[in-house]
Structures are given as structure tokens and as C-alpha cells.
mmCIF file of the C-alpha atoms, coordinates in Angstrom:
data_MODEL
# 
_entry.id   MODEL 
# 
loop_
_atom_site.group_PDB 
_atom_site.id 
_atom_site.type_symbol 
_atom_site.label_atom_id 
_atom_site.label_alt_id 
_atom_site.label_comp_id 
_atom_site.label_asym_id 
_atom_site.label_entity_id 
_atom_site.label_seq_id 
_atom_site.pdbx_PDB_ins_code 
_atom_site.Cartn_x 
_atom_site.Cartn_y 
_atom_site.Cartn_z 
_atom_site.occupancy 
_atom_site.B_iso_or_equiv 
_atom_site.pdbx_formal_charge 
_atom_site.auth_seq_id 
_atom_site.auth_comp_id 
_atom_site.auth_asym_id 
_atom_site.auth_atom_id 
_atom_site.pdbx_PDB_model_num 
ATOM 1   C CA . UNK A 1 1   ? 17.015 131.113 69.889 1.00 0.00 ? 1   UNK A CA 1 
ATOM 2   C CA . UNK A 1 2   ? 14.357 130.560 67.017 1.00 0.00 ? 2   UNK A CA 1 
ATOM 3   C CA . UNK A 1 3   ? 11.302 129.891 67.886 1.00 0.00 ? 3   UNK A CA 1 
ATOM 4   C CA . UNK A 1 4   ? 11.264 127.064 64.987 1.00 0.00 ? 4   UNK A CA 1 
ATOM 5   C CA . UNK A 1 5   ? 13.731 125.220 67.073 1.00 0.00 ? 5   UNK A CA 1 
ATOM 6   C CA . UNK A 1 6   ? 11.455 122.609 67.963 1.00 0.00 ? 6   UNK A CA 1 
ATOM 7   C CA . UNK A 1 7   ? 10.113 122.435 64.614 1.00 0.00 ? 7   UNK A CA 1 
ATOM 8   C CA . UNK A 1 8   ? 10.834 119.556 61.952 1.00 0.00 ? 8   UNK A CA 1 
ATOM 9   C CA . UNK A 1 9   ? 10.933 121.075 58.192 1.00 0.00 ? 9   UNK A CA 1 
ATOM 10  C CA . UNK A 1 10  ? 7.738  119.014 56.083 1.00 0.00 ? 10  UNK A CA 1 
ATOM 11  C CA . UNK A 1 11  ? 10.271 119.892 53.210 1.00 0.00 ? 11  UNK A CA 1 
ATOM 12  C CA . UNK A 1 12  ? 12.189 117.033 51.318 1.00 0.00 ? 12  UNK A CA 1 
ATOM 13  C CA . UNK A 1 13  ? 13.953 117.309 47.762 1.00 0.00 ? 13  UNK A CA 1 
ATOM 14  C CA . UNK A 1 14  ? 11.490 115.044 45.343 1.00 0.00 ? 14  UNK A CA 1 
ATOM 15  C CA . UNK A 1 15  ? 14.135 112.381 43.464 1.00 0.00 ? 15  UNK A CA 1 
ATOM 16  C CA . UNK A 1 16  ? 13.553 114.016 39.807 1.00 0.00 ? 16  UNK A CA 1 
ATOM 17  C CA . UNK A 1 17  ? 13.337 117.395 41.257 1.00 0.00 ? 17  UNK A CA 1 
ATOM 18  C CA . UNK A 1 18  ? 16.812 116.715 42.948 1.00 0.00 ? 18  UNK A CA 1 
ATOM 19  C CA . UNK A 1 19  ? 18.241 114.707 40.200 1.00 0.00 ? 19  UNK A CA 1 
ATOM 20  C CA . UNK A 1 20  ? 17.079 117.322 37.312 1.00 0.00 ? 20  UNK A CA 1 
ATOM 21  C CA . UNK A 1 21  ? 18.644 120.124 39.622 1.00 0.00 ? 21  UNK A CA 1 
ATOM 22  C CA . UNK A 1 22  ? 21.946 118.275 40.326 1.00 0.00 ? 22  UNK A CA 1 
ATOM 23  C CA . UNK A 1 23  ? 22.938 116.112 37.532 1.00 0.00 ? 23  UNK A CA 1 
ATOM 24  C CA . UNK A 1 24  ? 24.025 119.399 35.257 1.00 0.00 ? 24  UNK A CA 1 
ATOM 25  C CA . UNK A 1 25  ? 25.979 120.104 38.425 1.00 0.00 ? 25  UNK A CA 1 
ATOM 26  C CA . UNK A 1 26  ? 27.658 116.523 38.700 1.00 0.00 ? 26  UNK A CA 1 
ATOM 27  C CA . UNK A 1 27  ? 28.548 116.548 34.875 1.00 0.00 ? 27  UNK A CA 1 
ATOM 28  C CA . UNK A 1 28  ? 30.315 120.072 34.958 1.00 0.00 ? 28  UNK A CA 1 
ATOM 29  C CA . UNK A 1 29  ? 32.523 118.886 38.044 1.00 0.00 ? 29  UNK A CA 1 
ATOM 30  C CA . UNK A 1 30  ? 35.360 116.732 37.067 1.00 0.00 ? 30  UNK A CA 1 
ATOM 31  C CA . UNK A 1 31  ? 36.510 114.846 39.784 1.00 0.00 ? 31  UNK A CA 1 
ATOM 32  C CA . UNK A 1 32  ? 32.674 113.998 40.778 1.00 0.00 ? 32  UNK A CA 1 
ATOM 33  C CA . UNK A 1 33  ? 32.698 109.810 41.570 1.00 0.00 ? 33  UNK A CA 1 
ATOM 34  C CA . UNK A 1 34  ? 29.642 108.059 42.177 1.00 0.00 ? 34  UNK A CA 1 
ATOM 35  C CA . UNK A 1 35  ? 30.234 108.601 46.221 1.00 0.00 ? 35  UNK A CA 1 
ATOM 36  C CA . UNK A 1 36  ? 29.625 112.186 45.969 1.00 0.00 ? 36  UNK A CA 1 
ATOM 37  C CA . UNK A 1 37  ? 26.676 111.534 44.011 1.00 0.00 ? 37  UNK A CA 1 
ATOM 38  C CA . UNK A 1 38  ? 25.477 109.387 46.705 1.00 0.00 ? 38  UNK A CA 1 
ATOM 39  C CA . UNK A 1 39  ? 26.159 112.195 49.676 1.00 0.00 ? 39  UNK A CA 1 
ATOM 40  C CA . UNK A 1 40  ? 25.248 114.826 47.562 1.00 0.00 ? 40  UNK A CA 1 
ATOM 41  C CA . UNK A 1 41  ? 21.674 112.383 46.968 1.00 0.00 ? 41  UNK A CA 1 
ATOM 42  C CA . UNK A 1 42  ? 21.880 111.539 51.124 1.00 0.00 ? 42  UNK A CA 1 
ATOM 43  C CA . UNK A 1 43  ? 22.376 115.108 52.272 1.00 0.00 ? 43  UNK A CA 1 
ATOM 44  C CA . UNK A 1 44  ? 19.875 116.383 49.913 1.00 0.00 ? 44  UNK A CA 1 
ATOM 45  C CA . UNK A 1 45  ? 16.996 113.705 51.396 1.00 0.00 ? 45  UNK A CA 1 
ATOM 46  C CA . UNK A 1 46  ? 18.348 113.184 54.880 1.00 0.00 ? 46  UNK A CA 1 
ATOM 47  C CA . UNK A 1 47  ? 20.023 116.550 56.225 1.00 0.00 ? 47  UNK A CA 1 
ATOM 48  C CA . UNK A 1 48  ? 22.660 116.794 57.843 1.00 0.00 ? 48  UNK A CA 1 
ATOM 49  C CA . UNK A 1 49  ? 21.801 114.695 61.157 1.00 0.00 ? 49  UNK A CA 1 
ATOM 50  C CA . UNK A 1 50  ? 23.952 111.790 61.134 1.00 0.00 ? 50  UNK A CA 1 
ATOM 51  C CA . UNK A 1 51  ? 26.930 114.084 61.689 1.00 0.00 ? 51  UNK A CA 1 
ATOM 52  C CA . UNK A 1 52  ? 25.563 115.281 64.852 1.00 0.00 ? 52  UNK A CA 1 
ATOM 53  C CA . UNK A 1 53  ? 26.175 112.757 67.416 1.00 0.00 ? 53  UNK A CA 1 
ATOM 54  C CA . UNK A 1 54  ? 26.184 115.420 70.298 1.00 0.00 ? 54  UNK A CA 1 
ATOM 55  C CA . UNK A 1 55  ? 26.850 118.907 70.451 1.00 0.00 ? 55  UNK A CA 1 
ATOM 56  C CA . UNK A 1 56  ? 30.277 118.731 71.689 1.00 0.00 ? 56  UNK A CA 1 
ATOM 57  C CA . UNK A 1 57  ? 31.539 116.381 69.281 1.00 0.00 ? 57  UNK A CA 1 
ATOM 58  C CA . UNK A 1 58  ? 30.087 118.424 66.704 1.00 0.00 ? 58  UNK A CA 1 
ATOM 59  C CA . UNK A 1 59  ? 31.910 121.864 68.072 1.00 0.00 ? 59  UNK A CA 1 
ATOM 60  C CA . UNK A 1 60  ? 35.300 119.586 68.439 1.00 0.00 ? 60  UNK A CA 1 
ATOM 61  C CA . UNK A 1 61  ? 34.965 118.702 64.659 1.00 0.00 ? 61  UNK A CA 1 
ATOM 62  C CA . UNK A 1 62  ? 33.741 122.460 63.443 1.00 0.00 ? 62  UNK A CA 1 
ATOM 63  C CA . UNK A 1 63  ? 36.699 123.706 65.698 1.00 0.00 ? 63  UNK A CA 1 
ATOM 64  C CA . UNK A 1 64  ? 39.506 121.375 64.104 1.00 0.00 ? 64  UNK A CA 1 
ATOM 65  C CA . UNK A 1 65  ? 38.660 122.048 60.851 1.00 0.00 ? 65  UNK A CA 1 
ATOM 66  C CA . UNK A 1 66  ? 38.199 125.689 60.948 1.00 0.00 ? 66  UNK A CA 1 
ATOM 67  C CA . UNK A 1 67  ? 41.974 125.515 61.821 1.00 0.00 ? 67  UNK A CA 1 
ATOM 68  C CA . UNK A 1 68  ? 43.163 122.690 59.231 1.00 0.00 ? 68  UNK A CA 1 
ATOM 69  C CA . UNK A 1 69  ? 40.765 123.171 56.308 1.00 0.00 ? 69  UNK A CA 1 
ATOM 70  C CA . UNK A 1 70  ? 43.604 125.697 54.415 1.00 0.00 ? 70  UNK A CA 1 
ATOM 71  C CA . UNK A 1 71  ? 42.816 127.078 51.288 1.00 0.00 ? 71  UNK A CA 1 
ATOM 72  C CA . UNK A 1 72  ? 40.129 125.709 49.072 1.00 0.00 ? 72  UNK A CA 1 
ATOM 73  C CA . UNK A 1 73  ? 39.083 126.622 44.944 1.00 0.00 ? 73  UNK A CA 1 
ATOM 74  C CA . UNK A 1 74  ? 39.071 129.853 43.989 1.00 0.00 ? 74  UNK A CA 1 
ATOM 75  C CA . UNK A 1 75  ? 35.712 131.571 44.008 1.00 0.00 ? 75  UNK A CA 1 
ATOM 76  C CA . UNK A 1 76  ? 34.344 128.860 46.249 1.00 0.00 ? 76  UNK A CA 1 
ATOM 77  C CA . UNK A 1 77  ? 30.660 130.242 46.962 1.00 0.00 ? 77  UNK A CA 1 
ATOM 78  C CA . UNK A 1 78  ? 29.534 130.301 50.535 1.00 0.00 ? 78  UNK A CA 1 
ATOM 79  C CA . UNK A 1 79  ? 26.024 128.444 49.868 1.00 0.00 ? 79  UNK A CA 1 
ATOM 80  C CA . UNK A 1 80  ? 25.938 125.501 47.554 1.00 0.00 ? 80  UNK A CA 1 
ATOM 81  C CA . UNK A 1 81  ? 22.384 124.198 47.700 1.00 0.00 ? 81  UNK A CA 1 
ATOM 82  C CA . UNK A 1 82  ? 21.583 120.837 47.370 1.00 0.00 ? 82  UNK A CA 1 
ATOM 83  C CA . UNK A 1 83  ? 18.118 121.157 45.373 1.00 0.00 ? 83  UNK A CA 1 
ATOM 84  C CA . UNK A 1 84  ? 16.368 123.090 43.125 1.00 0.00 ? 84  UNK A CA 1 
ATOM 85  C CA . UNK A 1 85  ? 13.933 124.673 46.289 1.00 0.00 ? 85  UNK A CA 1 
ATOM 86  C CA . UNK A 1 86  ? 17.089 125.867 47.728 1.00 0.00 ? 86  UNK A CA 1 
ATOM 87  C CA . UNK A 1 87  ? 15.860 124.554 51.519 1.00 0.00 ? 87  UNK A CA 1 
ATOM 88  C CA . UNK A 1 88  ? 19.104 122.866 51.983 1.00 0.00 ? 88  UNK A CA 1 
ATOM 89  C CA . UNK A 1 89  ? 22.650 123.131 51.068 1.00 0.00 ? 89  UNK A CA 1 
ATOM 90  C CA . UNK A 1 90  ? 25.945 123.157 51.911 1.00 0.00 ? 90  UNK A CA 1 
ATOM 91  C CA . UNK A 1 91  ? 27.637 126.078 53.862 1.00 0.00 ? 91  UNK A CA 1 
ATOM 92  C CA . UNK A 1 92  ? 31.235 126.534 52.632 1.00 0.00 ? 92  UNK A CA 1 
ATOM 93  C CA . UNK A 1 93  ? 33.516 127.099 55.936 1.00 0.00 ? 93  UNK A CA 1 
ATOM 94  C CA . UNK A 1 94  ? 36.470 129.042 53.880 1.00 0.00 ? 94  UNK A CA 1 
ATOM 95  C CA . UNK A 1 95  ? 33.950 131.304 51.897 1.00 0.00 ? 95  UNK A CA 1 
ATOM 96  C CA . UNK A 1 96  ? 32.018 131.761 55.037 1.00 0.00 ? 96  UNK A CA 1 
ATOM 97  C CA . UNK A 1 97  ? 35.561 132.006 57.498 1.00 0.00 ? 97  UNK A CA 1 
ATOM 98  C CA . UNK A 1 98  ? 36.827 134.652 54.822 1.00 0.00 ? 98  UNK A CA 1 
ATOM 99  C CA . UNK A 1 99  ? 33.787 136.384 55.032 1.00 0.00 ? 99  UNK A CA 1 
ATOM 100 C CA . UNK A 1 100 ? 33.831 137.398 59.435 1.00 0.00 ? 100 UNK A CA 1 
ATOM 101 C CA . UNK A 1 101 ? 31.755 134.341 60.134 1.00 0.00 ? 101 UNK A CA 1 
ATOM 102 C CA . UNK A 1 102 ? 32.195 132.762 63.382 1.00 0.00 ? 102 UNK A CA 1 
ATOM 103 C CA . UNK A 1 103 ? 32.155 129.317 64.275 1.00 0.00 ? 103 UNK A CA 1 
ATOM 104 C CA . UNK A 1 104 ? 30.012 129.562 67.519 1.00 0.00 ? 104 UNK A CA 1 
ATOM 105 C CA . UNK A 1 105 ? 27.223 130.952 64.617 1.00 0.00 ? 105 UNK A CA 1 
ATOM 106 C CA . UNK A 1 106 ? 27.676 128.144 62.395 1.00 0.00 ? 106 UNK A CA 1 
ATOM 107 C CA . UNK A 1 107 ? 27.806 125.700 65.078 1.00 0.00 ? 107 UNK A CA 1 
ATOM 108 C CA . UNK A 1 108 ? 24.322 126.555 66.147 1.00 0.00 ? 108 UNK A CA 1 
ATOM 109 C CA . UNK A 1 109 ? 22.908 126.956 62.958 1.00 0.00 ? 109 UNK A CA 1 
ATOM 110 C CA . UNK A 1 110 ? 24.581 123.467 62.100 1.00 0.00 ? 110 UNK A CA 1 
ATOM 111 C CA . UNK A 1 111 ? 22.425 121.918 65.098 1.00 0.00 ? 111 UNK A CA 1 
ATOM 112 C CA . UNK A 1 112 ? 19.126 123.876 64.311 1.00 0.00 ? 112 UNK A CA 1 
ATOM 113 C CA . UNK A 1 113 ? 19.296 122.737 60.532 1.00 0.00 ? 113 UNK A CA 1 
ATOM 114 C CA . UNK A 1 114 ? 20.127 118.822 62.169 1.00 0.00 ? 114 UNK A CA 1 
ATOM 115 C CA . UNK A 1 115 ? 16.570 118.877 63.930 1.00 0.00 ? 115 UNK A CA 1 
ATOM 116 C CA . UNK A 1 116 ? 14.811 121.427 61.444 1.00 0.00 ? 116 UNK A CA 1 
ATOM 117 C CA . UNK A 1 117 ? 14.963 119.028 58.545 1.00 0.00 ? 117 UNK A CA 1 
ATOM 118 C CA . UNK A 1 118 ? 12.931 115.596 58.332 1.00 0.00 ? 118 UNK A CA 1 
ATOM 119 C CA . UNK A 1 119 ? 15.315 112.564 57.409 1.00 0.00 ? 119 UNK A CA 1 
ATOM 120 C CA . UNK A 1 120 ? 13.664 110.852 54.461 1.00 0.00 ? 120 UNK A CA 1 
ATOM 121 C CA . UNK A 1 121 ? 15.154 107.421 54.394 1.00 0.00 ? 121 UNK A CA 1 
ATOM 122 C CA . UNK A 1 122 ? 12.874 106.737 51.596 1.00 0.00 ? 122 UNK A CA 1 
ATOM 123 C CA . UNK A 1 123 ? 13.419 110.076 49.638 1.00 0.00 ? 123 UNK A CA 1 
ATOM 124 C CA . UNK A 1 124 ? 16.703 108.775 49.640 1.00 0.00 ? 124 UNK A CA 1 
ATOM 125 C CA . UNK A 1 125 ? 16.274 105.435 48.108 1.00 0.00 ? 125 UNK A CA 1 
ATOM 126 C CA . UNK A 1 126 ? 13.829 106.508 45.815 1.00 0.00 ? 126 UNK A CA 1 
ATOM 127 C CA . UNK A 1 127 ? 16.474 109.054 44.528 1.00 0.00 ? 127 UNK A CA 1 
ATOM 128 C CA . UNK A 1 128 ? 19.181 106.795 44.394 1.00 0.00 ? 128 UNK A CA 1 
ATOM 129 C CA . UNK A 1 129 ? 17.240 104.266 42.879 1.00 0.00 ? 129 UNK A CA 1 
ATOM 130 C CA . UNK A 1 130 ? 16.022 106.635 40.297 1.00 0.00 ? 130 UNK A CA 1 
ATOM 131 C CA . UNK A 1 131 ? 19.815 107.820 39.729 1.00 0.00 ? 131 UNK A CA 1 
ATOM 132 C CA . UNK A 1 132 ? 20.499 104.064 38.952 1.00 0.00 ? 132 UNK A CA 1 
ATOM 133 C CA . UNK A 1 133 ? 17.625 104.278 36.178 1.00 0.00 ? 133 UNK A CA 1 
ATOM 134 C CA . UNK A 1 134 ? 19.074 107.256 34.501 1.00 0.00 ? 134 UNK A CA 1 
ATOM 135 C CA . UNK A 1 135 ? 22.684 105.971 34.518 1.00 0.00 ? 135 UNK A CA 1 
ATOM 136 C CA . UNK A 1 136 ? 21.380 102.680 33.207 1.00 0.00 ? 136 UNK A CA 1 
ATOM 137 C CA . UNK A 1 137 ? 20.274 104.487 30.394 1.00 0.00 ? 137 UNK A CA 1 
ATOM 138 C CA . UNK A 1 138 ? 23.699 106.916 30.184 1.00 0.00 ? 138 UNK A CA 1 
ATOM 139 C CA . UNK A 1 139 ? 26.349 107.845 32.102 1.00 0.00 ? 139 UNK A CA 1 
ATOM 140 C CA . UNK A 1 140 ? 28.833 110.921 32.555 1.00 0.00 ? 140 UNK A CA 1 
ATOM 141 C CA . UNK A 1 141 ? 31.974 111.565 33.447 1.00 0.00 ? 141 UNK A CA 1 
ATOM 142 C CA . UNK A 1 142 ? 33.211 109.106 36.284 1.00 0.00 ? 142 UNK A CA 1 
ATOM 143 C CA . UNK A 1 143 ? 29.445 108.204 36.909 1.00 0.00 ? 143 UNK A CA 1 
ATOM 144 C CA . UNK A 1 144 ? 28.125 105.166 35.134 1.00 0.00 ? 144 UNK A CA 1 
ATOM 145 C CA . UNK A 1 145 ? 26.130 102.502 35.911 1.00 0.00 ? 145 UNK A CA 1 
ATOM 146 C CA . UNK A 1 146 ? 28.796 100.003 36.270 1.00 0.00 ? 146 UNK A CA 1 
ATOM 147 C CA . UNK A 1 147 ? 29.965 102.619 39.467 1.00 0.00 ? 147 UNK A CA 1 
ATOM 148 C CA . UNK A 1 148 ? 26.702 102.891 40.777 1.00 0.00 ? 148 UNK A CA 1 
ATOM 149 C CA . UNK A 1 149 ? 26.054 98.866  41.057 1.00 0.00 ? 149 UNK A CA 1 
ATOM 150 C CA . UNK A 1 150 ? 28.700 98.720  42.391 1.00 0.00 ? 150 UNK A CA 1 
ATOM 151 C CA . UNK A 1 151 ? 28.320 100.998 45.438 1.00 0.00 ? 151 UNK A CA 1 
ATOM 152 C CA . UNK A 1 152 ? 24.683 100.396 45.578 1.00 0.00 ? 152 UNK A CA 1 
ATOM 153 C CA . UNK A 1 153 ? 25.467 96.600  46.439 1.00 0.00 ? 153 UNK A CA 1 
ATOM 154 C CA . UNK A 1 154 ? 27.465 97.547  48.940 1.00 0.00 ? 154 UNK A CA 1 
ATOM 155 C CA . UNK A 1 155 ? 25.320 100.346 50.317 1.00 0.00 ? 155 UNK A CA 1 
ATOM 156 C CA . UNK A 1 156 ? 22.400 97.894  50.245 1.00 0.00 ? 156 UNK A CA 1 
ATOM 157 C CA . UNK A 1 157 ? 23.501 95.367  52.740 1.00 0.00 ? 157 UNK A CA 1 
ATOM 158 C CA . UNK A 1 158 ? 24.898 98.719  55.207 1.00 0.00 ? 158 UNK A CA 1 
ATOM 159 C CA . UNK A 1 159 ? 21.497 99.988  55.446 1.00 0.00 ? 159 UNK A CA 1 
ATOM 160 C CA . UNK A 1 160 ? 22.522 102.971 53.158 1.00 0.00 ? 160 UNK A CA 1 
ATOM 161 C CA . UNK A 1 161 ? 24.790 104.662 55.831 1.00 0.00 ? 161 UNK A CA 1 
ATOM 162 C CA . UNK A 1 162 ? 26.329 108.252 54.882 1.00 0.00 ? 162 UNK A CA 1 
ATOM 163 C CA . UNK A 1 163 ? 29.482 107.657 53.151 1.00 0.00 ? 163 UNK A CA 1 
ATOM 164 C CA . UNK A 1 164 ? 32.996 109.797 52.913 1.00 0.00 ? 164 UNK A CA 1 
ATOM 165 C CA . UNK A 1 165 ? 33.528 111.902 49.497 1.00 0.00 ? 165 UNK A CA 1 
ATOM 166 C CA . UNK A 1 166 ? 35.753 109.829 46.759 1.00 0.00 ? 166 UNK A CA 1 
ATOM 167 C CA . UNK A 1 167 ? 39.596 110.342 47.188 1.00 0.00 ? 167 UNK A CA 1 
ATOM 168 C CA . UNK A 1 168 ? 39.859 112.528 43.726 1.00 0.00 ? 168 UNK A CA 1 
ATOM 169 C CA . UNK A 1 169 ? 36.757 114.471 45.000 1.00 0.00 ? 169 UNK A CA 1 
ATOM 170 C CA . UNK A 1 170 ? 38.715 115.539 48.362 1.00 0.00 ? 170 UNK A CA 1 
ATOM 171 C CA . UNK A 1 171 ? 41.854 115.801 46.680 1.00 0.00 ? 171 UNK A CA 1 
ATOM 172 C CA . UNK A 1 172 ? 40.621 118.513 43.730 1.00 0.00 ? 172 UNK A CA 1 
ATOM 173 C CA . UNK A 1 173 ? 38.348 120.209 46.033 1.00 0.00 ? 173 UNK A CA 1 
ATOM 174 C CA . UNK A 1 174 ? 39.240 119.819 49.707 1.00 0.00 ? 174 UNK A CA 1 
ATOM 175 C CA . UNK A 1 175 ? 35.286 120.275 51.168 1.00 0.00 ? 175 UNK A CA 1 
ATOM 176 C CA . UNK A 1 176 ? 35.061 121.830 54.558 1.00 0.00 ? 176 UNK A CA 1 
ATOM 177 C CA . UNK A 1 177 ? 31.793 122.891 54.588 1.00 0.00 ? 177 UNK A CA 1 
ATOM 178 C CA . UNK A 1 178 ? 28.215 121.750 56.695 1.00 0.00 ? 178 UNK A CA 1 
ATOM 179 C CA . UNK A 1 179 ? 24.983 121.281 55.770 1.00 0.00 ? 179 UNK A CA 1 
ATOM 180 C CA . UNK A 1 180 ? 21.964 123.846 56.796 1.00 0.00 ? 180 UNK A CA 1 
ATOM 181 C CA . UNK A 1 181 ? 18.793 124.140 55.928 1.00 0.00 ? 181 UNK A CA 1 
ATOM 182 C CA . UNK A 1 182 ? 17.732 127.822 53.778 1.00 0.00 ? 182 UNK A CA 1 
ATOM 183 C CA . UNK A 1 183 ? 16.649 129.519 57.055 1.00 0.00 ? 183 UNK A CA 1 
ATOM 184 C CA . UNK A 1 184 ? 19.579 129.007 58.790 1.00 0.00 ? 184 UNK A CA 1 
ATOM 185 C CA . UNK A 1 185 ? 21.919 129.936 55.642 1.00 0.00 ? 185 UNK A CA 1 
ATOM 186 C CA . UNK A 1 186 ? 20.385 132.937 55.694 1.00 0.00 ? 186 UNK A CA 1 
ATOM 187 C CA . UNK A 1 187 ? 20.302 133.923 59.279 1.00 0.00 ? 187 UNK A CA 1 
ATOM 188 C CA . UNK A 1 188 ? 24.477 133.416 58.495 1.00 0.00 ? 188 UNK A CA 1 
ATOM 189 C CA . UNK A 1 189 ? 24.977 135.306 55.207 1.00 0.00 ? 189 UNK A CA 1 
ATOM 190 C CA . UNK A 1 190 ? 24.169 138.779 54.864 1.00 0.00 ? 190 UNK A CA 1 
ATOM 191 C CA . UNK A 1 191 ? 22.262 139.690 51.891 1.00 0.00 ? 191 UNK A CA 1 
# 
């Protein structure tokens, strides 16, 4: 085991610096809805903790999937990061399952990332909220600010929980994938 395992990352995506790095990103991918804007925005602030309720229901999950998830895009690249800095991301389970990787590895670099990186409830408002700004302004694509209002509203009065990707999202692009922080990405892909 690492010895940062007790360690919280001081590390959190700044909402321009994670806007500037993913809106070019959102733009280019068609079926991108407002939702995956938000978990995109939510993962990117907050990690990947509220999908760890406990460690067995987290390997049950990583376990199912890894036998359902099928095939996914072509090209589909193993580490998708989530900001500009790179310290978290997603980990792509078919690019990663094609490549040898195990889920036992994952699974444990899953739960390291979920305590490794600090939850920034307010990174994540302030990011959202500046999102809202910019779409005010101009939208793209399937994002506008009608969309955003819309979800915001209803985010609002939840607490801003995490949310589900959009329908099209899932159906165009079928994500399987979890989110890690850099160090445990690379302790999983070879260089």
C-alpha cells in the first residue's frame, strides 16, 4: 500500500482553469447535454467519493460492469483527465480491460483516489456557477443557458447531488470508466 494512503490531495481544479480546459472538449463532443457538463464539473471539483459507499459495493459495481460494459468508441483512450493539471480524470475500463488491466488494481486505486482527493463543494458551485455566466453569454451545441437553468434549479434545492450522464450521452458513448486521481492513473498505465 502507498504510503499517501492516508493523505488528502490540497489539489482542486480552479472553475476557469477547469472550464477553459473542458469547454473545447464539451463543444467537439456531440451528444454532450448539460448533465455531463455538470458531472464532468462535479467529478472534476469533488472526486470520485460519492460513488464509494463501501468497498464491497464498490467491487460488486466494478465487477458487473467489467462483464456488461461491451464494446465502447473506437480509439477510446485509457485516461481522460478532467482538468488542465491532469490530477484527476477518468480511467476508461475497456481501454484499460483491453490493455491486461485487472480489476482488483483498479479497484484499489479507485478507493485510494476516493480518499486522496479533497471534495470541494464550493469548487463545485463556483464552477458551475461560472459555467452559467459563460452560457449566459453563448451557448454550444446542446448546452445553453436555457439547459443549464434549468438543471441548476433543480440541482439547487437537491443540495447539488452527483447526477447520471444524459440518455444521448450513454447511448453514443456507453461510459464505463472511474475516476482516479494522476498518481493512481499512473501506478495503472504503463508508460
Amino acid at each position: 500500500m502507498s504510503f499517501f494512503l492516508g493523505l488528502t490531495l490540497f489539489l482542486v481544479c480552479l472553475p476557469a482553469e477547469l472550464l477553459n480546459f473542458a469547454m473545447p472538449i464539451w463543444k467537439n463532443t456531440r451528444e454532450m447535454r448539460i448533465e455531463d457538463a455538470y458531472k464532468w464539473t462535479y467529478q472534476a471539483t469533488r472526486g470520485g467519493e460519492h460513488a464509494v459507499p463501501d468497498r464491497e459495493t464498490a467491487k460488486r459495481w466494478l465487477e458487473n460492469e467489467w462483464q456488461i460494459m461491451g464494446d465502447g468508441p473506437a480509439g477510446e483512450p485509457e485516461f481522460v483527465p478532467l482538468c488542465a493539471d491532469r490530477q484527476i480524470g477518468r480511467l476508461n475500463l475497456r481501454a484499460y480491460k483491453a490493455r491486461g488491466g485487472k480489476p482488483d488494481d483498479l479497484l484499489d486505486a479507485f478507493l485510494v483516489s476516493s480518499r486522496q482527493y479533497r471534495s470541494e463543494p464550493k469548487a463545485f458551485t463556483d464552477a458551475w456557477t461560472e459555467l452559467g455566466k459563460r452560457l449566459k453569454t453563448k451557448g454550444f451545441g446542446h448546452i445553453t443557458y436555457k439547459e443549464w437553468r434549468r438543471l441548476d434549479a433543480e440541482m439547487k434545492k437537491n443540495g447539488y447531488p452527483a447526477v447520471h450522464h444524459s440518455e444521448p450521452f450513454k447511448k453514443a458513448y456507453r461510459p464505463a470508466y472511474r475516476v482516479l486521481t494522476l498518481e493512481q492513473a499512473v501506478r495503472l498505465i504503463p508508460s
